[in-house]
N, C-alpha and C positions, 0 to 999 in steps of 0.2 A: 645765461641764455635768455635772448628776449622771447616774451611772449607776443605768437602771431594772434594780431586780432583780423575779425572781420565785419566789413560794413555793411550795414544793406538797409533797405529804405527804413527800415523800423527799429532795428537795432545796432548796438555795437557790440561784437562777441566776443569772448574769449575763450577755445577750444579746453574743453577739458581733455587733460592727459590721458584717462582711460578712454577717448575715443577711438574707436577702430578704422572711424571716417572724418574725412574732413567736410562733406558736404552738408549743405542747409536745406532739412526736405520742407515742402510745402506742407505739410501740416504739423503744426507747431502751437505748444501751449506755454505761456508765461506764466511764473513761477514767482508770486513777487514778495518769495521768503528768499533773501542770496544764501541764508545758510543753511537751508533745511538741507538735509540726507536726501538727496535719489541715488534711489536705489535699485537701475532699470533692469538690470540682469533677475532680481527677485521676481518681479512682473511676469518674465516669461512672454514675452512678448514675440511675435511672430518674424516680422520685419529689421531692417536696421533702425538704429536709433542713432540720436548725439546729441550732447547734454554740452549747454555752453553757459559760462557768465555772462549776463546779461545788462546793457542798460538800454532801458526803452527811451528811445530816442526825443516821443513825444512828451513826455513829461520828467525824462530824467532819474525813473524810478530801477533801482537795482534790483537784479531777481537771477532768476536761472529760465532759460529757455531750453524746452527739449522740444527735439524737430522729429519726426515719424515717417516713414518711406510708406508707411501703410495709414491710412484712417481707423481701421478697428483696433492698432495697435493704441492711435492717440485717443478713443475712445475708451479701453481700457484703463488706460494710463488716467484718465481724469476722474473714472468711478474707482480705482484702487490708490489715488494718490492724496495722504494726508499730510499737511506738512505735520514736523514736529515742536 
């Protein structure tokens, strides 16, 4: 089964499987570990989430992008998110 990507002005995605959604919320933090652990269910987060493979478009750097329906959730998410 191919993997569906998506485009959008800044990156190119690739849906991770545990997402519940397919959409790209506006508030969004790049992650420019591709293989660190997120691990967004532990966070407890309020909002939905979706965590995609990522390449930033402007420089070509691979990482992970997670996208937030809510701000306080992506504000949590940056003071509780270490890579490993």
């Amino acid at each position: 089964m191919a993997t569906q990507t998506i485009q959008t002005e800044l990156y190119k995605l690739y849906p991770s499987p545990r997402n519940t959604s397919k959409d790209v919320f506006a508030h969004q933090v790049f992650v420019p570990h591709p293989y660190a652990i997120i691990d967004l269910e532990v966070m407890e987060l309020t909002g939905t989430t979706t965590l995609f493979a990522a390449c930033r478009l402007a420089d070509m750097k691979m990482g992970q992008l997670v996208t937030f329906e809510l701000p306080a959730d992506m504000a949590k998410f940056e003071r509780l998110f270490t890579p490993d």
